[in-house]
N, C-alpha and C positions, 0 to 999 in steps of 0.2 A: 328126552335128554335131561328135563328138570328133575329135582325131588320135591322144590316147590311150587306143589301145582294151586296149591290156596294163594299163594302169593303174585304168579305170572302167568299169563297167555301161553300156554303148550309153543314150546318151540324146537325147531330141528338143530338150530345153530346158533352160533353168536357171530353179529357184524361191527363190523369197526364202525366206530366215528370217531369224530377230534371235539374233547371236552377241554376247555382253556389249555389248549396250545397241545394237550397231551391223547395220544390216540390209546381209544380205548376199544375195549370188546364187551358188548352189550347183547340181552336176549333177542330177537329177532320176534316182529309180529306182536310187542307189546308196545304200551305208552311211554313218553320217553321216562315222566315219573317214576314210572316201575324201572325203568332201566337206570334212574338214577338210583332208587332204593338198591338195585344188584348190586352197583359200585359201594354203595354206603348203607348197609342195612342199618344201622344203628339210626343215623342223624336223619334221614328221610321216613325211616318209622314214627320215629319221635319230634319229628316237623310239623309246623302249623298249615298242616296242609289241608283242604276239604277233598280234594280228592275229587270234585263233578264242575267244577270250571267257576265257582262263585266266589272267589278269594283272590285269584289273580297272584299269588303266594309264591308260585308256579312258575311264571310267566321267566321267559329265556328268548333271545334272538341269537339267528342263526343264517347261515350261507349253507345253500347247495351246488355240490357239485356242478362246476358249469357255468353257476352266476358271475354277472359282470361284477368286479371290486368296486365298480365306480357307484353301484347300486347302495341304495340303502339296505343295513341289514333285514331280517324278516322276524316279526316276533310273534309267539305265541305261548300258550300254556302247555304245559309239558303234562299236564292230568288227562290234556283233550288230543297231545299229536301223538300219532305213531311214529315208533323211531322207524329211519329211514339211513340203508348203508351210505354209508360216506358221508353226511350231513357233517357241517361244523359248527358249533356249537361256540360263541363267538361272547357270550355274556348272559349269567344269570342273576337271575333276582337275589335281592342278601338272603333271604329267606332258604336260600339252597345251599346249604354248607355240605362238600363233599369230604368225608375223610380221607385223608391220604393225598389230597389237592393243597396246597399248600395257600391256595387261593383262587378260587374258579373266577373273580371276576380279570377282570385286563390287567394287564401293568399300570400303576399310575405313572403318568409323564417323570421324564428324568430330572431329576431339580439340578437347577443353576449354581452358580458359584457364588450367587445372591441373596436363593435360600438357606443354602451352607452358612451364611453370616449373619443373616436376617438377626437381631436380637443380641447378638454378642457386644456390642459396642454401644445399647443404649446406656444412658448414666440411672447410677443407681436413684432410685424411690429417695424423695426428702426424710429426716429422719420424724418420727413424730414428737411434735411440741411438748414439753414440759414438766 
């Protein structure tokens, strides 16, 4: 089914997984790296990545199907796992910028009505002397 066979593990299909909140379709029977490069050929080619497990560059935690929510997530390198259907893919390293993601890591927490104000009301700086 590929044409790039230099690039990815021969595969019959693509499986879904969920990459920051959005489900995607990925090559089957390859590393999930490589399955990030199919979503992002540009930004994953051109990543600081080593590609054999020494960099940590890579590194993403994730939930499988099944797991208890109460559990801690599971984290690993994405140079060293094979993707696996349905996995969710819950947080990646900065190091992984996907295009067209508008942000693979979490949401940050929702700010306050305290943040919103934070700094509006302090008094201006003295002027300087003289």
């Amino acid at each position: 089914m590929t044409d790039d066979s230099d690039l990815y593990e021969p595969y019959d299909r693509l499986v879904t997984i969920e990459v920051a909140g959005r489900r995607v379709s990925v090559p089957e029977g390859n590393r999930l790296l490589r399955c990030f490069q199919y979503l992002s050929l540009r930004s994953i080619s051109y990543g600081d990545f080593c590609w054999n497990g020494e960099c940590t560059n890579c590194q993403f935690w994730y939930r499988e199907p099944g797991d208890d929510e109460r559990d801690p997530d599971r984290t690993a390198l994405s140079c060293r796992f094979d993707v696996r259907e349905g996995m969710i893919i819950t947080r990646l390293s900065p190091g992984i910028r996907l295009e067209g993601f508008d942000d693979a890591a979490p949401p940050a927490p929702a700010a306050t009505a305290a943040d919103a104000t934070a700094g509006q009301h302090d008094p201006a700086p003295p002027a300087p002397e003289g």
